[in-house]
N, C-alpha and C positions, 0 to 999 in steps of 0.2 A: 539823526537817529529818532528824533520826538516827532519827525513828521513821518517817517517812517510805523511809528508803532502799531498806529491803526489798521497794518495792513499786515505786520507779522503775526499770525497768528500761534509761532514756537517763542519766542522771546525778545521779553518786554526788553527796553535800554536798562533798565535799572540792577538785572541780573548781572550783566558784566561789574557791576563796583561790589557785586556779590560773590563772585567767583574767582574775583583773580587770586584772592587770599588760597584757593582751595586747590590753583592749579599751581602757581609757583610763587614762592617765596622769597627773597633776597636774592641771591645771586642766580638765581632760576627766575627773574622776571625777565627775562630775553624768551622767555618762552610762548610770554601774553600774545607778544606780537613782532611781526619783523620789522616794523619800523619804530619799533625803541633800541635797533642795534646798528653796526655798520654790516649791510651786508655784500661789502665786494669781493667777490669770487662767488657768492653764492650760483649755482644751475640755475636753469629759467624756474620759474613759478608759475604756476598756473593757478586759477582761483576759480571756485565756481558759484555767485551772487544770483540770486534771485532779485528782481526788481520792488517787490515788498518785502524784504528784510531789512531787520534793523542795522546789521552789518555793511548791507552798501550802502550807507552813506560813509564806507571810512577808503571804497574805491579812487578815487581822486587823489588824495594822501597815500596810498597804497602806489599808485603808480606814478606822483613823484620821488616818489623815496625809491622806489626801483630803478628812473632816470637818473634818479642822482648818484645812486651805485653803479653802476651800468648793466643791470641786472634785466634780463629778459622778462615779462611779460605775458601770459597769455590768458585772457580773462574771456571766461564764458557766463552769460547771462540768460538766465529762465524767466521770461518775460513776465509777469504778475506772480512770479511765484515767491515761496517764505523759506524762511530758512530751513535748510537742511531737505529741501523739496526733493532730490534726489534719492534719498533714503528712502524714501515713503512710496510701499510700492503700489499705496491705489491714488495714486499720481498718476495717472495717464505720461504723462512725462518725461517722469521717474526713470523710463526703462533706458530713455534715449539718452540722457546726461547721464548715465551710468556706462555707456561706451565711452563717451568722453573720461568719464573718470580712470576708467582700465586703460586707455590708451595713453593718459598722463603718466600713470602711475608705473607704466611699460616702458614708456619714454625714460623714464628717469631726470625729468628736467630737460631733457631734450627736445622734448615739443612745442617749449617756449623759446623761441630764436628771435622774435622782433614783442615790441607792444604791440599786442593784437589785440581784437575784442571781436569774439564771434558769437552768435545767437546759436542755444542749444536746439537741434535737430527737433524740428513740431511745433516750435515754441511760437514762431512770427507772426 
């Protein structure tokens, strides 16, 4: 995440030991993240990382914990871009990983059937 900073320009590492208090509390911290839980049975996952985010550096970790459950996989990457790059819609981008997100989210964990890692549509 520290080598990463310099390149997100939405969020510093230091917000996350800021926020967890504000998102879940005690028996609600399975919510921080899927790998403080077990999660087999869970549907595929899909994720969607920008390559200057602070969050992908937790990909690697992310997708042994999913081998280790045996949990599907399918991770899309925006090549220099920061977090939440999707959202933002003067992103040139933006408009094309926003398909991918509708089709995920259509899928219902369906569209993750193997560990995959695809580059988002414009991005290469």
């Amino acid at each position: 995440m520290e080598r990463l900073k310099k390149y997100d320009v939405m969020i510093p590492p230091a917000f996350f030991d800021r926020i967890d208090p504000v998102l879940a509390q005690g028996d609600e911290a399975y919510l921080l993240s899927p790998m403080l839980r077990d999660i087999s049975g869970f549907p595929g996952i899909d994720v969607f990382y920008g390559t200057h985010e602070v969050m992908y550096a937790y990909l690697d970790d992310l997708r042994t914990h999913c081998e280790k459950y045996n949990v599907p996989l399918n991770v899309h990457i925006g090549r220099g871009m920061m977090h939440c790059w999707g959202a933002m819609e003067f992103v040139p981008e933006a408009k094309a990983v926003r398909k991918e997100y509708f089709k995920a989210l259509n899928n219902g964990g369906k569209a993750a059937q193997t560990q995959n890692e695809t580059y988002a549509a414009g991005l290469l």
